[in-house]
ROGU-856359 format. One line per field, with one value per atom (N, C-alpha, C): atom name; residue in three letters; x negated, z negated, y negated; residue number from 1. Coordinates in Angstrom, 3 decimals. Layout:
! residues N
a = [CA; ...]
r = [ALA; ...]
X = [X; ...]
Z = [Z; ...]
Y = [Y; ...]
k = [NUM; ...]
This chain:
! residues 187
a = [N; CA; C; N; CA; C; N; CA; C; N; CA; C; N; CA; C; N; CA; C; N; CA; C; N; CA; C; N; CA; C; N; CA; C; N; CA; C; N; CA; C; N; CA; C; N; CA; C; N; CA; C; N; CA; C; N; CA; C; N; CA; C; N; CA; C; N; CA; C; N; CA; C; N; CA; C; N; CA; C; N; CA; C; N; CA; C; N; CA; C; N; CA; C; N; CA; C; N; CA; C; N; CA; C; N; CA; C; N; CA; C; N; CA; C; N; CA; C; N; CA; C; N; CA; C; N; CA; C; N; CA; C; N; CA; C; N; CA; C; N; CA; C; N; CA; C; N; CA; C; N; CA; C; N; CA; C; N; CA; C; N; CA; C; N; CA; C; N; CA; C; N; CA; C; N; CA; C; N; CA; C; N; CA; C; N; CA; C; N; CA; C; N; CA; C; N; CA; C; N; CA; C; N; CA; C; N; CA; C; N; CA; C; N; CA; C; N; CA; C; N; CA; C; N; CA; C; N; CA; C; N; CA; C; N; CA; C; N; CA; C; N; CA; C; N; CA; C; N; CA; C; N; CA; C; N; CA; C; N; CA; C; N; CA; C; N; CA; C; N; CA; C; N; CA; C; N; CA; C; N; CA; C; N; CA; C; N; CA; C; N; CA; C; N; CA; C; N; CA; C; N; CA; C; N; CA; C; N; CA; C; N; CA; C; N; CA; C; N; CA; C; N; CA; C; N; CA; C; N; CA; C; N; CA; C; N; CA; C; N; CA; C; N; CA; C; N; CA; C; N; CA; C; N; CA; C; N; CA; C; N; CA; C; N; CA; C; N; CA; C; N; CA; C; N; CA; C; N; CA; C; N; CA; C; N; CA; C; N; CA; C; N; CA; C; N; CA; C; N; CA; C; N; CA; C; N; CA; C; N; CA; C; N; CA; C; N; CA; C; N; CA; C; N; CA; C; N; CA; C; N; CA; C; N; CA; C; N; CA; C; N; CA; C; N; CA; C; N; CA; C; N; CA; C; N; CA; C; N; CA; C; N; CA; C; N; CA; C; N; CA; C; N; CA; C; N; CA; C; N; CA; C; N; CA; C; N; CA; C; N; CA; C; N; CA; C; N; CA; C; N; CA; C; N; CA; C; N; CA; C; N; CA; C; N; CA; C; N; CA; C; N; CA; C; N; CA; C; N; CA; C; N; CA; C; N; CA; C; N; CA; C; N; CA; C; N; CA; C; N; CA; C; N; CA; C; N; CA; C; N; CA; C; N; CA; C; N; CA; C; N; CA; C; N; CA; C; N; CA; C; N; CA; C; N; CA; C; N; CA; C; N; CA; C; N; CA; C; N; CA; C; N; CA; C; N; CA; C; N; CA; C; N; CA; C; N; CA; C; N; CA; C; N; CA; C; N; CA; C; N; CA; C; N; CA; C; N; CA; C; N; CA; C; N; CA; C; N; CA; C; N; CA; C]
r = [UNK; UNK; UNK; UNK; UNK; UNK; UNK; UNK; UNK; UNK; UNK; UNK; UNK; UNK; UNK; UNK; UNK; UNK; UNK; UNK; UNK; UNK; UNK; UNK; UNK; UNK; UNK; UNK; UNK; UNK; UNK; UNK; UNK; UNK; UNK; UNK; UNK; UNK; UNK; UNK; UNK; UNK; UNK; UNK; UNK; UNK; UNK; UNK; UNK; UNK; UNK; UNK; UNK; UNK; UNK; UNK; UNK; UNK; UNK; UNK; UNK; UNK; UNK; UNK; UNK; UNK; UNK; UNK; UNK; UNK; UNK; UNK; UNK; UNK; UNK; UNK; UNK; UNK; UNK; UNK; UNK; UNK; UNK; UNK; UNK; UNK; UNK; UNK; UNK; UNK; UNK; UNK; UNK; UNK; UNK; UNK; UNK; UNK; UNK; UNK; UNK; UNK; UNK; UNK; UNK; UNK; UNK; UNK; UNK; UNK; UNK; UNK; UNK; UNK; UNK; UNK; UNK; UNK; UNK; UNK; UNK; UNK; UNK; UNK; UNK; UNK; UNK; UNK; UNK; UNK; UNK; UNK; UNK; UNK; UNK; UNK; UNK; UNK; UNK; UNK; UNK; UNK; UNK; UNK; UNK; UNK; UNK; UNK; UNK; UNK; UNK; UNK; UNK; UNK; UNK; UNK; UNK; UNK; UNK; UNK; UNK; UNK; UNK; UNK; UNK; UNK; UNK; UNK; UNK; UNK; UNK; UNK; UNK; UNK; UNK; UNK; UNK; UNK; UNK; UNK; UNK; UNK; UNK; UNK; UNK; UNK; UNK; UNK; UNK; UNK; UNK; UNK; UNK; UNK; UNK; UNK; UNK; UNK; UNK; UNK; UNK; UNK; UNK; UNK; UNK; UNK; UNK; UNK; UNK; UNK; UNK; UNK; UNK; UNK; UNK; UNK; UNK; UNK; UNK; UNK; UNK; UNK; UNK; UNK; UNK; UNK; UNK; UNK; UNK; UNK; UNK; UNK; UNK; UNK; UNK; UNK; UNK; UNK; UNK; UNK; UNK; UNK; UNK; UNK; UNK; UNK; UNK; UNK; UNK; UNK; UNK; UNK; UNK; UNK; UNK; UNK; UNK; UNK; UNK; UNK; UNK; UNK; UNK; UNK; UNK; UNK; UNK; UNK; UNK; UNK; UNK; UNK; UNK; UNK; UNK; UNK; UNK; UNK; UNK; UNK; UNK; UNK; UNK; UNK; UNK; UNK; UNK; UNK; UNK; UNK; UNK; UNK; UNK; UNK; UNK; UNK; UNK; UNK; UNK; UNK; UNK; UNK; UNK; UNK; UNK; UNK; UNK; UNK; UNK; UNK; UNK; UNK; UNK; UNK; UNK; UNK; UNK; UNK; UNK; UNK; UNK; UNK; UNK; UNK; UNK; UNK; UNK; UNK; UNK; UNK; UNK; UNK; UNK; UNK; UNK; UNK; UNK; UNK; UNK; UNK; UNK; UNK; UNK; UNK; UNK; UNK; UNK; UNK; UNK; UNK; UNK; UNK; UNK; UNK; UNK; UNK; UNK; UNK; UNK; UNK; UNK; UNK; UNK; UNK; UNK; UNK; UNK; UNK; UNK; UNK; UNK; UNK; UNK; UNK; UNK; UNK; UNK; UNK; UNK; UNK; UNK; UNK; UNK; UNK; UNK; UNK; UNK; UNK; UNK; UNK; UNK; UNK; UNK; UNK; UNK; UNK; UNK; UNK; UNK; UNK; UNK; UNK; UNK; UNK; UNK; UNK; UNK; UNK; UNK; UNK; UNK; UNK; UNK; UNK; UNK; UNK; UNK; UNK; UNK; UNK; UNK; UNK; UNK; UNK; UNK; UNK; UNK; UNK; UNK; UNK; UNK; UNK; UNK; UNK; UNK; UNK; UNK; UNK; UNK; UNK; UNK; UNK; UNK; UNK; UNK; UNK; UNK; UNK; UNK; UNK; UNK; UNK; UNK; UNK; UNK; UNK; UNK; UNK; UNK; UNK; UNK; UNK; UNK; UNK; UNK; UNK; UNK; UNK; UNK; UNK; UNK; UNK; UNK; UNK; UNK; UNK; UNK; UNK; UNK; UNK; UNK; UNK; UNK; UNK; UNK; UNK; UNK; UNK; UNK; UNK; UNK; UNK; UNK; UNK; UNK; UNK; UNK; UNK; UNK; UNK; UNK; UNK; UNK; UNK; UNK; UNK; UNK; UNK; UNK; UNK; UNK; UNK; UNK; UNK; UNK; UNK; UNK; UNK; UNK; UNK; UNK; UNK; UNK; UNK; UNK; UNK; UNK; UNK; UNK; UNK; UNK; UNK; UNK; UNK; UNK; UNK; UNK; UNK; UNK; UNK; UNK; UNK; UNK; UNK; UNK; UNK; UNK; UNK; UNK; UNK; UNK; UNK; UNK; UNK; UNK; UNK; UNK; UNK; UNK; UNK; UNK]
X = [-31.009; -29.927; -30.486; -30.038; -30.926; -29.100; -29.997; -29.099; -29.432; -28.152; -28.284; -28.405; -29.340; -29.359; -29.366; -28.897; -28.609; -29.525; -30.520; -30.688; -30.074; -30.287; -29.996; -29.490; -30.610; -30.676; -29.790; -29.525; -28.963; -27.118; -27.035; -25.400; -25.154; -25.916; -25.388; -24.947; -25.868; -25.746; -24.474; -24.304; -23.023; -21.644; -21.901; -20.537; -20.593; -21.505; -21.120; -20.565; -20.476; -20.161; -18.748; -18.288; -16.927; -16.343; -16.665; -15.877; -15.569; -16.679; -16.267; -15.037; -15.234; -13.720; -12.593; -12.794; -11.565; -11.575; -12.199; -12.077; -11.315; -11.310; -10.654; -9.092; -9.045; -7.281; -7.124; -7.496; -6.585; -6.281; -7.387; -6.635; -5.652; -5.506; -4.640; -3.280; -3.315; -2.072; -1.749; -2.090; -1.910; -0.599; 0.096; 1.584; 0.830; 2.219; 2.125; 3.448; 3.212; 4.572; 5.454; 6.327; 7.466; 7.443; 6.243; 6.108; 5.169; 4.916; 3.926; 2.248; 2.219; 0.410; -0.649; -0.627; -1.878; -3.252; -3.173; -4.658; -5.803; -7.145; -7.787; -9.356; -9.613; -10.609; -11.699; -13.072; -13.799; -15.308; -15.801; -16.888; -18.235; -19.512; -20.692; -21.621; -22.454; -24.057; -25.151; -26.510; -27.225; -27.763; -27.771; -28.674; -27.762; -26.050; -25.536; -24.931; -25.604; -25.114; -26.826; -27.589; -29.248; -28.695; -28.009; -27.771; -27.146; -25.947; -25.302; -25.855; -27.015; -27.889; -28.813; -29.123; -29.621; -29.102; -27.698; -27.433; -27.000; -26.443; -26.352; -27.731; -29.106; -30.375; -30.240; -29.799; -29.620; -29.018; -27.716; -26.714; -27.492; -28.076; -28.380; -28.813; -30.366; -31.284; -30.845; -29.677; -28.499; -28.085; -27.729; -27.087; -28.041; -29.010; -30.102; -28.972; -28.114; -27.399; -28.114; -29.022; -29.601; -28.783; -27.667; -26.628; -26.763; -26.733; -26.195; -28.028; -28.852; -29.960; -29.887; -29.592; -29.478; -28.424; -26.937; -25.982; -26.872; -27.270; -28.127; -29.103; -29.615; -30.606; -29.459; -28.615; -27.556; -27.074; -27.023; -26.538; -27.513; -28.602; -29.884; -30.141; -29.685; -29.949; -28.281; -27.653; -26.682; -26.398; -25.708; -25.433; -24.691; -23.298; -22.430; -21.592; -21.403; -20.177; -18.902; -17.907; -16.466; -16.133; -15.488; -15.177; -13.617; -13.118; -11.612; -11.157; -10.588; -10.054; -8.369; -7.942; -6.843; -6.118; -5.116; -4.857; -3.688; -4.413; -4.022; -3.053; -3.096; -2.445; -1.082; -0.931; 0.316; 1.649; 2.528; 3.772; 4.219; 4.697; 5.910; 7.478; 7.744; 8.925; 9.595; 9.447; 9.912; 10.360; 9.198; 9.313; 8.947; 8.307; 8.020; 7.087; 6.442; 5.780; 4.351; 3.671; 2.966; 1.183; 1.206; 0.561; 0.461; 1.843; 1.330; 2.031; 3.229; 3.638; 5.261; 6.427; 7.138; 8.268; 7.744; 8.524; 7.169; 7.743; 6.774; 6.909; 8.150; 7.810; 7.071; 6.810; 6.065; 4.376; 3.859; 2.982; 2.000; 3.474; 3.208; 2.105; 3.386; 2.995; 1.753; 1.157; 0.123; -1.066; -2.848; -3.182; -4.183; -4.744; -5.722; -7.078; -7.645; -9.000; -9.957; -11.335; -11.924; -12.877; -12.977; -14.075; -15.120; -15.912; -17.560; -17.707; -16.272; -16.862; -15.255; -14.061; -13.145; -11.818; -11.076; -10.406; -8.933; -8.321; -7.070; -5.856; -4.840; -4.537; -4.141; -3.379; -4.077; -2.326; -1.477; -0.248; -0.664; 0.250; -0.625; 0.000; 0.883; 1.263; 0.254; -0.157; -1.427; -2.228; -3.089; -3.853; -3.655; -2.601; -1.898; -2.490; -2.240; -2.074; -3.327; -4.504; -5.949; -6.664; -5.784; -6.171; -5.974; -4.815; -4.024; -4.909; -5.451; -5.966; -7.730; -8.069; -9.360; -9.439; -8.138; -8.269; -8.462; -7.028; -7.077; -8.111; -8.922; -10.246; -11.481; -11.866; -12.531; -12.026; -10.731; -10.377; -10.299; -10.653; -11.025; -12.254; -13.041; -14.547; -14.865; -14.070; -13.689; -14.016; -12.880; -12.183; -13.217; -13.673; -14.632; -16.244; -16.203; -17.631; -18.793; -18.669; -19.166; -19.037; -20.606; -21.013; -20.077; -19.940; -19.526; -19.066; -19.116; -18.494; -18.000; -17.062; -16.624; -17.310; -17.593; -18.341; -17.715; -17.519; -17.130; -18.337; -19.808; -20.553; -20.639; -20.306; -20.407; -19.765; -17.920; -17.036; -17.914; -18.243; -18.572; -20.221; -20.115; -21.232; -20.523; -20.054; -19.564; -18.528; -17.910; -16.924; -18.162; -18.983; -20.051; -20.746; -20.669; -21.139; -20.010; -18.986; -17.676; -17.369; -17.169; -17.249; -15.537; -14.869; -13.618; -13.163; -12.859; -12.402; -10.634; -10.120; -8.447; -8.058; -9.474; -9.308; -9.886; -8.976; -9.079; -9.806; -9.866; -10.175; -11.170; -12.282; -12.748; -13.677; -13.845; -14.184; -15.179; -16.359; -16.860; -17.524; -17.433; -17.971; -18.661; -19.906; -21.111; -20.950; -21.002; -21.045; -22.360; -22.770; -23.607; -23.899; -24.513; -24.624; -26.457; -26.284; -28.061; -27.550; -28.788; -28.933; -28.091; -28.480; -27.523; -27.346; -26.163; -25.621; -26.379; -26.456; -27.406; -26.531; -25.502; -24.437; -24.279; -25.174; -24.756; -26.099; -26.074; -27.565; -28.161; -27.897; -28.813; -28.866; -29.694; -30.929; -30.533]
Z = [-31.747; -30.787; -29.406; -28.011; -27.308; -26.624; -25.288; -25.015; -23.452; -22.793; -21.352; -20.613; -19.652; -18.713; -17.431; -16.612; -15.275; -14.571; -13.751; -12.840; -12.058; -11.934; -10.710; -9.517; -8.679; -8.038; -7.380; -8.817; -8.743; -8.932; -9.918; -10.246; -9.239; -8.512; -7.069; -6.284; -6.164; -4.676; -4.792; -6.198; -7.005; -6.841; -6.983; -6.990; -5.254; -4.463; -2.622; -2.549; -3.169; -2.641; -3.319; -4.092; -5.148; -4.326; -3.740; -3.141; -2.021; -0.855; 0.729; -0.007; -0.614; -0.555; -0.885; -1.943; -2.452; -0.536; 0.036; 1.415; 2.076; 2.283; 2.698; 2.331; 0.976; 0.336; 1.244; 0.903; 1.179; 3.314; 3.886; 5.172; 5.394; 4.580; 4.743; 3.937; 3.610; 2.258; 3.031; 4.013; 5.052; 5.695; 5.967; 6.634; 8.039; 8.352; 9.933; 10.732; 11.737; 12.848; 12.363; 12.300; 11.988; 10.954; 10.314; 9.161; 9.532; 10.984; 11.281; 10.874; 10.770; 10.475; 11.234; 12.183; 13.044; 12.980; 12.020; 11.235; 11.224; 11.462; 11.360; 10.298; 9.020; 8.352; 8.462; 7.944; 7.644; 6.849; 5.736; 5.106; 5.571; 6.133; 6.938; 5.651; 5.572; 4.550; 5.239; 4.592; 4.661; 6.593; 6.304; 7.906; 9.028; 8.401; 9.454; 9.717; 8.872; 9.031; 9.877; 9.765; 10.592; 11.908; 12.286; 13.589; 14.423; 13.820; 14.180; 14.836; 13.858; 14.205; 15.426; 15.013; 16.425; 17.950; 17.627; 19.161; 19.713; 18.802; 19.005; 19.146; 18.641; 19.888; 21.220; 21.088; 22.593; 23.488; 22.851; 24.114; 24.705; 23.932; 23.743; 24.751; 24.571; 25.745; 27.129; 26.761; 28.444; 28.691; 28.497; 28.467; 28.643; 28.337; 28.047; 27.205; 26.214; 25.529; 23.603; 23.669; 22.070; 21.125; 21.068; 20.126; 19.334; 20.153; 19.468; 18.854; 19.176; 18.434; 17.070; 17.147; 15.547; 14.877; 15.599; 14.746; 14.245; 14.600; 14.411; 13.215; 13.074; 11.872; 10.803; 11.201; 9.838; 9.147; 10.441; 9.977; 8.501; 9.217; 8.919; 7.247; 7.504; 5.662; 5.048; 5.204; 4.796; 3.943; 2.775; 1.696; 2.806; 3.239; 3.787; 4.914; 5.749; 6.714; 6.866; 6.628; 6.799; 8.084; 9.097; 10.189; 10.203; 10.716; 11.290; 12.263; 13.063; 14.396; 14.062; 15.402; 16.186; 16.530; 16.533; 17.863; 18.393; 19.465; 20.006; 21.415; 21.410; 23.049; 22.519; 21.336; 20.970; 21.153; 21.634; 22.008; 20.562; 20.805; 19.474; 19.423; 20.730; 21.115; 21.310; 21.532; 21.725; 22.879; 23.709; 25.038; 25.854; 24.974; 25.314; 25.963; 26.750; 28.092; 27.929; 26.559; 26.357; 27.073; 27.214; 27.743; 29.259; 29.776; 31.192; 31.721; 31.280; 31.657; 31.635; 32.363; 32.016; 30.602; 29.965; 28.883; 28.307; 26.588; 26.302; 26.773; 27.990; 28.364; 29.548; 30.529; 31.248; 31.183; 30.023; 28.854; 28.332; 27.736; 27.543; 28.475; 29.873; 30.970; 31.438; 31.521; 32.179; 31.775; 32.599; 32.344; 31.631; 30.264; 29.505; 30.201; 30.159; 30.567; 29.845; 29.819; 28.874; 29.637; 28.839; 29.215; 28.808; 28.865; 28.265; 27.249; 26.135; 24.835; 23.954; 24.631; 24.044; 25.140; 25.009; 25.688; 25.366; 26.907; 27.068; 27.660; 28.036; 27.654; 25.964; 25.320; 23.756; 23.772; 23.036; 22.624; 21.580; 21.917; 21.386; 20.065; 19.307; 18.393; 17.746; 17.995; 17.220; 17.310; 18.364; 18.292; 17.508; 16.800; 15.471; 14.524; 14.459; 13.108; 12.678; 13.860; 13.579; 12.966; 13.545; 13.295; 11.754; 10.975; 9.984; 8.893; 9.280; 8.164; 7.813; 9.342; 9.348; 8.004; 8.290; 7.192; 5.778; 5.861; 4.490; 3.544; 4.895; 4.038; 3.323; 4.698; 3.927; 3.210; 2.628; 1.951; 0.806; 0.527; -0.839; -1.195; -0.627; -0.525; -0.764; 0.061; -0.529; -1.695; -2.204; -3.796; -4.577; -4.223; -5.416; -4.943; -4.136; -4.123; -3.163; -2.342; -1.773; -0.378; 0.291; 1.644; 2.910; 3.916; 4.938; 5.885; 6.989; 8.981; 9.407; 10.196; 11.037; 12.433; 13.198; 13.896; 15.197; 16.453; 17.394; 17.803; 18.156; 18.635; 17.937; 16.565; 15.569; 16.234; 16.204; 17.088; 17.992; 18.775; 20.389; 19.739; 18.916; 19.143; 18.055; 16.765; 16.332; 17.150; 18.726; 19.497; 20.081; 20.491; 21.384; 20.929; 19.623; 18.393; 17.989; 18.510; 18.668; 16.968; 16.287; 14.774; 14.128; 15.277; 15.240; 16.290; 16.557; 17.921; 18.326; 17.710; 17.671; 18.224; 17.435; 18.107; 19.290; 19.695; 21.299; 20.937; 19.926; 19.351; 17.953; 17.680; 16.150; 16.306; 15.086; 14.236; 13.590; 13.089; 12.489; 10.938; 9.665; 8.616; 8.345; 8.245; 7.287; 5.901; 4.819; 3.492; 2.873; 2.227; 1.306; 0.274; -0.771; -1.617; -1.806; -1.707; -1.815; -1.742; -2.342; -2.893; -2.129; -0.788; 0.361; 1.497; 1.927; 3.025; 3.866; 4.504; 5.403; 7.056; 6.988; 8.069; 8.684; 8.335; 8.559; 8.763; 9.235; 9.838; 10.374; 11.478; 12.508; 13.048; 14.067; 14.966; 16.242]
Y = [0.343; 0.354; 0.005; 1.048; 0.709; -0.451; -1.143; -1.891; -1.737; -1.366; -0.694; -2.758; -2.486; -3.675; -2.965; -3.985; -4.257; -4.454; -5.050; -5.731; -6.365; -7.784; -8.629; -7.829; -7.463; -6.964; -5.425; -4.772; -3.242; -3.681; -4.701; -4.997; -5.688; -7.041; -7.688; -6.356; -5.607; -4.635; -3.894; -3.121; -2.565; -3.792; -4.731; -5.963; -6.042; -5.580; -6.605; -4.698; -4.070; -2.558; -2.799; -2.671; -3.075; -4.107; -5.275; -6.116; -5.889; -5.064; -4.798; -3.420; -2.887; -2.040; -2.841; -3.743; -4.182; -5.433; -5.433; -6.271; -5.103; -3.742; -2.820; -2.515; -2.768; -2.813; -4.001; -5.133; -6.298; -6.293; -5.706; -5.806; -4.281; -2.968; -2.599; -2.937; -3.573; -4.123; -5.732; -6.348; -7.330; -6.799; -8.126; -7.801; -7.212; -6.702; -6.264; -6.079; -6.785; -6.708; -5.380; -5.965; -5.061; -3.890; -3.994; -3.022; -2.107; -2.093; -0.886; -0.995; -0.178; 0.047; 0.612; 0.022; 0.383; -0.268; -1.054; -0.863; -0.287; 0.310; 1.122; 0.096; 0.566; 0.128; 0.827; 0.828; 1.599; 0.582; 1.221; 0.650; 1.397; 0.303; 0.660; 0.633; 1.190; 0.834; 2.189; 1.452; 2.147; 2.662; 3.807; 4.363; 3.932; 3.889; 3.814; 2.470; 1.692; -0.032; 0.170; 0.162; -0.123; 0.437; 1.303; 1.881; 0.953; 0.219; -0.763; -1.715; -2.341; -3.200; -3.268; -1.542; -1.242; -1.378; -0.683; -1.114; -2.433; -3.099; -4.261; -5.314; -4.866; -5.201; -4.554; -3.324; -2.803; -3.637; -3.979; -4.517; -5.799; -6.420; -8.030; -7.825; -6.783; -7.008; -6.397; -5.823; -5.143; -6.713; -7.305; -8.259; -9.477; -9.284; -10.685; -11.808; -11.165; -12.211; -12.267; -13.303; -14.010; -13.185; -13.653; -13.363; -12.165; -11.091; -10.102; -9.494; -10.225; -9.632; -10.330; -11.991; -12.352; -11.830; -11.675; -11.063; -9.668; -8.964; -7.107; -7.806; -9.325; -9.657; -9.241; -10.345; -10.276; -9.028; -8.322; -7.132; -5.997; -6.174; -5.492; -5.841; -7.585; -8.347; -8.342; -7.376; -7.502; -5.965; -6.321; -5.034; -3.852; -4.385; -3.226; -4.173; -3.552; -4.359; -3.381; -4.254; -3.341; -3.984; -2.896; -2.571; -2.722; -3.340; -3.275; -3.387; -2.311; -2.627; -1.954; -1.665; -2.054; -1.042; 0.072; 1.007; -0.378; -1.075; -2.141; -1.629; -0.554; -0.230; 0.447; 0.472; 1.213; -0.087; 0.233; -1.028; -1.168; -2.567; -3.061; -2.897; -3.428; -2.861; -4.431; -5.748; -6.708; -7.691; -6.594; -6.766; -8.576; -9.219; -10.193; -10.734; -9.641; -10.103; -10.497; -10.987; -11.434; -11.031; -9.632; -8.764; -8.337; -9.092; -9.336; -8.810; -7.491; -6.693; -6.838; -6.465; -7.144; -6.732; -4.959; -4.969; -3.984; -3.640; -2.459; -1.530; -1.022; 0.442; 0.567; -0.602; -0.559; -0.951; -1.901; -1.870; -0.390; 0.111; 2.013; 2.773; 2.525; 3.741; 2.792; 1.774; 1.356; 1.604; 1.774; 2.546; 1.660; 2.538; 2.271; 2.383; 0.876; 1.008; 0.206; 1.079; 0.277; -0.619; -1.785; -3.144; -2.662; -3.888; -3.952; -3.467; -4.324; -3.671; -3.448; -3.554; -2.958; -2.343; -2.095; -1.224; -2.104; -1.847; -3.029; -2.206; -2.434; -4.166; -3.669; -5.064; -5.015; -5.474; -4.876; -5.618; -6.903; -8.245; -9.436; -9.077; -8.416; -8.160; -7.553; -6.620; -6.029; -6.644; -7.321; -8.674; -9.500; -9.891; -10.585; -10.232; -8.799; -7.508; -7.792; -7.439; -7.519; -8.662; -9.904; -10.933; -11.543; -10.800; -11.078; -9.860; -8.873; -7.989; -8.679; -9.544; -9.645; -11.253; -12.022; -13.140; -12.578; -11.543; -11.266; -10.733; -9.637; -9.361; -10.016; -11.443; -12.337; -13.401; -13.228; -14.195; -13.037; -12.443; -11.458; -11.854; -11.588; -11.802; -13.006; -14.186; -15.560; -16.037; -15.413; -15.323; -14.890; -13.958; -13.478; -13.771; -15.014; -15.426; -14.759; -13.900; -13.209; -13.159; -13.603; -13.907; -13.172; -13.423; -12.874; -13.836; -13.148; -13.568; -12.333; -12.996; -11.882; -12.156; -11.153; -11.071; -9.771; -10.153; -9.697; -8.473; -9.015; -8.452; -7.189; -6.964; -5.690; -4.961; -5.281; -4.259; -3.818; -4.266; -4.219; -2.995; -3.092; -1.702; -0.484; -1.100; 0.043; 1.034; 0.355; 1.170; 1.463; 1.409; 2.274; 3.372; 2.968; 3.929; 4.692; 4.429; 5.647; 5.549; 4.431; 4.620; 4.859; 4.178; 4.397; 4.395; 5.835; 6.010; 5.854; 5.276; 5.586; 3.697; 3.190; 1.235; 1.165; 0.084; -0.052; -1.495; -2.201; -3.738; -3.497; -3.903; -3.632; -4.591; -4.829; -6.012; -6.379; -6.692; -6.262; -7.504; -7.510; -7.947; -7.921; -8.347; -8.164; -8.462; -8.246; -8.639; -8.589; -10.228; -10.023; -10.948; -10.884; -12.013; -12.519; -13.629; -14.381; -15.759; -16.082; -17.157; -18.474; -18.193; -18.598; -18.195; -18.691; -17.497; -17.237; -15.655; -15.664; -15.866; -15.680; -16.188; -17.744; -18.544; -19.845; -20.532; -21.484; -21.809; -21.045; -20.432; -19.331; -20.567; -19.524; -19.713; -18.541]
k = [1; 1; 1; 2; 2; 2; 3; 3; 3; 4; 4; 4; 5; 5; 5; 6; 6; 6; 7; 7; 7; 8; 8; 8; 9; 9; 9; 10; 10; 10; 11; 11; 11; 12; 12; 12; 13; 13; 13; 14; 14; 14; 15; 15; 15; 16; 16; 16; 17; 17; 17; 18; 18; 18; 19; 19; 19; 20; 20; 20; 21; 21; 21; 22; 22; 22; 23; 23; 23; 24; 24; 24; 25; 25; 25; 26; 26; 26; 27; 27; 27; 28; 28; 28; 29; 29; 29; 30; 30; 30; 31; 31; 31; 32; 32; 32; 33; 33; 33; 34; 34; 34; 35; 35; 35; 36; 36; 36; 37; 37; 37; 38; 38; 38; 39; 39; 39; 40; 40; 40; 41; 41; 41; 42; 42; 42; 43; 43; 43; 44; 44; 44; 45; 45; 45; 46; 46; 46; 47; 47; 47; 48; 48; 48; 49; 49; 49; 50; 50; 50; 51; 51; 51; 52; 52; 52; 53; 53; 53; 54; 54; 54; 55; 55; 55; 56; 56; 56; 57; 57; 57; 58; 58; 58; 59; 59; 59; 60; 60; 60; 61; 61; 61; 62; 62; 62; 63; 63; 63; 64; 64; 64; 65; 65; 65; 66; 66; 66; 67; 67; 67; 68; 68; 68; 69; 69; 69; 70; 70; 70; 71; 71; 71; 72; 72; 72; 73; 73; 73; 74; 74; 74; 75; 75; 75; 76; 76; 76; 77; 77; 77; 78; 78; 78; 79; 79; 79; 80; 80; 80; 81; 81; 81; 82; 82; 82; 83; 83; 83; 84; 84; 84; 85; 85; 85; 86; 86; 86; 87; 87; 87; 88; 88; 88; 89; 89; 89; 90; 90; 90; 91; 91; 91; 92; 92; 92; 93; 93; 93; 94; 94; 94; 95; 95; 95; 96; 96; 96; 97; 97; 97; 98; 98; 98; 99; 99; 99; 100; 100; 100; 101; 101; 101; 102; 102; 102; 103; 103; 103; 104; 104; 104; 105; 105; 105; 106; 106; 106; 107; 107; 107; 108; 108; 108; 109; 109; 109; 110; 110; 110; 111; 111; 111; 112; 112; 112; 113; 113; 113; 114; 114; 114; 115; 115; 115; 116; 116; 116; 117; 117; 117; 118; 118; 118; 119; 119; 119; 120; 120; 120; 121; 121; 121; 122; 122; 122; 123; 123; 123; 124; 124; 124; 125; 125; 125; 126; 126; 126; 127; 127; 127; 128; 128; 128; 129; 129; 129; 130; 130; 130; 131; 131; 131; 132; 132; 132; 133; 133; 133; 134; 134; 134; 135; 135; 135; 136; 136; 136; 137; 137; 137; 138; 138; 138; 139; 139; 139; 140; 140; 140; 141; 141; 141; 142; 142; 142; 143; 143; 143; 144; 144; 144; 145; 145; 145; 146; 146; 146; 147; 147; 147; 148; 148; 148; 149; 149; 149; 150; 150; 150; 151; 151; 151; 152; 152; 152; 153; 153; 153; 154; 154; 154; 155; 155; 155; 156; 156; 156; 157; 157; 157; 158; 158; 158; 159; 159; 159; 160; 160; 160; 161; 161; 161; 162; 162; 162; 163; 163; 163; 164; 164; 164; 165; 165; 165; 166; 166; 166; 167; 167; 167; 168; 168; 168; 169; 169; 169; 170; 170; 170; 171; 171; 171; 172; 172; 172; 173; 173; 173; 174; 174; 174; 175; 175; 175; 176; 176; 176; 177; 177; 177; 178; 178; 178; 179; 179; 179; 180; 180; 180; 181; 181; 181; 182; 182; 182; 183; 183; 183; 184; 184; 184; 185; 185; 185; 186; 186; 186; 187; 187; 187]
């Protein structure tokens, strides 16, 4: 009788791939202002998680900002990163000013412009939304034991990297599993 084995190594990589999706249900299945779904997910690996990494050395050294070259390590030692942003410029309809403006129809008509590394103004409601899909995802990952940060500097290249072009806000996860986290104690 033969007897099929695993590897360490091949079933970890298979379980951090199985969990960043099931990290993908849980931030689209996350409440959202008024029921709407402007949500936008997406799962990174492979050539096009290293690209990530890449530009995010790019920006650093545009920037002379540390950061985003160790966040691009993490990235690099990491199985897959799931991506979540925003269509953050779309109104709610509550009109509560929060955004600077004095209702959502004047919010609406005002003009979309993009920053350094995301594109404004941002209804704080969807700023909520984002904020509420980004818990729920690593609290999956949480749950089932498995490494991760959320990490700003990711957005800020996966929108340069045009990875989701519909978010005006995105997000970015690294996921991985080792021995210990590789997210914590930087340098």
């Amino acid at each position: 009788m033969i007897v099929p084995i695993i590897s360490s190594d091949d079933g970890e990589r298979e379980g951090v791939m199985q969990v960043s999706k099931l990290m993908l249900v849980s931030a689209r299945t996350a409440p959202k202002s008024g029921g709407v779904d402007d949500i936008l997910t997406a799962l990174v690996f492979g050539e096009e998680k290293d690209s990530l990494a890449a530009v995010m050395e790019k920006i650093g050294k545009e920037r002379s900002i540390s950061g985003f070259g160790r966040d691009a390590g993490n990235v690099r030692n990491s199985e897959t990163v799931v991506l979540i942003g925003v269509r953050g410029t779309n109104k709610f309809g509550l009109n509560c000013g929060a955004c600077g403006y004095v209702d959502c129809d004047e919010f609406e008509k005002a003009e979309k412009k993009a920053g350094q590394d995301f594109a404004g103004p941002t209804c704080v409601f969807k700023a909520l939304d984002l904020g509420i899909a980004l818990c729920s995802a690593v609290k999956t990952a949480s749950i089932l034991n498995v490494d991760n940060r959320i990490m700003y500097r990711i957005g800020a290249a996966a929108r340069r990297l045009n990875m989701m072009p519909e978010a005006n806000v995105i997000m970015g996860i690294p996921v991985s599993a080792r021995g210990k986290s590789i997210y914590f104690d930087r340098k």
